[in-house]
Residue, then its C-alpha position, 0 to 999 in steps of 0.5 A: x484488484x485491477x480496475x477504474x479505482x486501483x490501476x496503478x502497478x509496476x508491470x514488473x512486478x506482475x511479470x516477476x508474480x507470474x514468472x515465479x509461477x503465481x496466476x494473476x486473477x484480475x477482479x473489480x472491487x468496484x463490480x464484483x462481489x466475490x474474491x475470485x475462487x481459489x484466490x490464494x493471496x491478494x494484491x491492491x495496488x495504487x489508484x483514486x478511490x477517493x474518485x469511486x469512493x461512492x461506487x466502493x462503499x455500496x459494493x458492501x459485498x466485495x468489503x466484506x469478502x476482502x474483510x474476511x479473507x485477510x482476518x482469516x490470514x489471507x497473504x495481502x499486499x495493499x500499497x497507497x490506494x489500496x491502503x485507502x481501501x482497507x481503512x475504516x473509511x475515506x473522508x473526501x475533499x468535500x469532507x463526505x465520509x465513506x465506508x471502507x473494508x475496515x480492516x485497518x482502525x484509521x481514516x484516510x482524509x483527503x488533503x491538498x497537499x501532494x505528498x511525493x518522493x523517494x524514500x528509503x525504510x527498513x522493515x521493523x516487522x517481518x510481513x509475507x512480503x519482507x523479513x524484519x531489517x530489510x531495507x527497500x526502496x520506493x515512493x510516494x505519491x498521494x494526497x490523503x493522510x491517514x488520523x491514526x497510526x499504528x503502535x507497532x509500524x510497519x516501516x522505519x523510513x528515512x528522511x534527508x537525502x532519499x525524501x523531498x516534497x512537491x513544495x521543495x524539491x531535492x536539489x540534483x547537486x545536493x552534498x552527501x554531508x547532509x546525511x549527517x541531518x537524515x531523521x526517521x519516520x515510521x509508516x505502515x501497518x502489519x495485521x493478520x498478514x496484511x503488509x500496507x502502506x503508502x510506499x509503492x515498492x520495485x521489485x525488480x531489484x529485490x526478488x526475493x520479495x515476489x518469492x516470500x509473497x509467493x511463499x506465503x500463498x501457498 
């Protein structure tokens, strides 16, 4: 899904997706109302669909083509805003509600508060992307939260040394001592085979996970 409302990707990943042998089909769910045919696994990457949640909403063809493809079992890996897009809906900064793909049972609201850093999480479940145990590492950066989280989630995330906010930066000489204070989260959702999640991920260092993505498409 590339376009005004999810055009934030690392080109890495792309590059690896087509090194292994995947074709990148660039579609629009702000525009088109078909997956692109033969669409094998699907991938939502960052945006501002807060910003077309209007345009997105009255697309009702695209939602319910994304909807139906990853109930059927479609691979799909969605990461921040393309999160936003499979909630139920997207509550906006002026409070209006918006009709989303609805495949996740939660609400992304818009918050202006800057969640932003690093973060470092072990997968608690095994996705088309991730074996159950692996560790990984990524950011964050949005301001939405989602109202309900998942019974069984998708990532186990450590705070501490790897996680600061906007409202307090990590400082760069920071003593290793402090791993003794590190506390844990959870994030993330798995379902059908949908991996989703506010963590952007860099494969650059993990190729193995392009390679179960692909695995799981074909």
């Amino acid at each position: 899904a590339r376009d005004p409302a999810f055009n934030f990707y690392y080109t890495d990943n792309l590059e690896l997706l087509e090194q292994l042998g995947a074709e990148l089909v660039l579609w629009s769910p702000l525009q088109d109302g078909q997956l692109p045919q033969d669409t094998q696994a699907l991938y939502f990457g960052g945006g501002f669909p807060e910003v077309f949640a209007a345009a997105l909403t009255q697309n009702q063809a695209a939602r319910s083509a994304v909807r139906s493809a990853i109930q059927a079992g479609m691979p799909t890996y969605a990461e921040c805003g393309g999160l936003m897009y499979l909630c139920h809906k997207i509550v906006d900064f002026e409070g209006k509600s918006w009709p989303m793909v609805g495949i996740l049972p939660t609400t992304a609201v818009m918050d202006r508060r800057l969640t932003l850093g690093y973060r470092q999480a072990i997968a608690c479940q095994t996705t088309p992307l991730l074996v159950k145990g692996q560790r990984v590492a990524g950011h964050e950066f949005h301001r939405s939260y989602l109202t309900t989280q998942p019974e069984q989630p998708l990532y186990q995330i450590q705070s501490g040394d790897w996680k600061y906010e906007a409202e307090s930066m990590m400082r760069p000489n920071q003593s290793p001592a402090t791993a003794s204070q590190t506390s844990y989260d959870t994030e993330g959702w798995v379902l059908h085979q949908l991996h989703a999640s506010y963590i952007h991920l860099h494969w650059g260092d993990q190729p193995e996970i392009p390679r179960r993505f692909l695995q799981a498409a074909r």
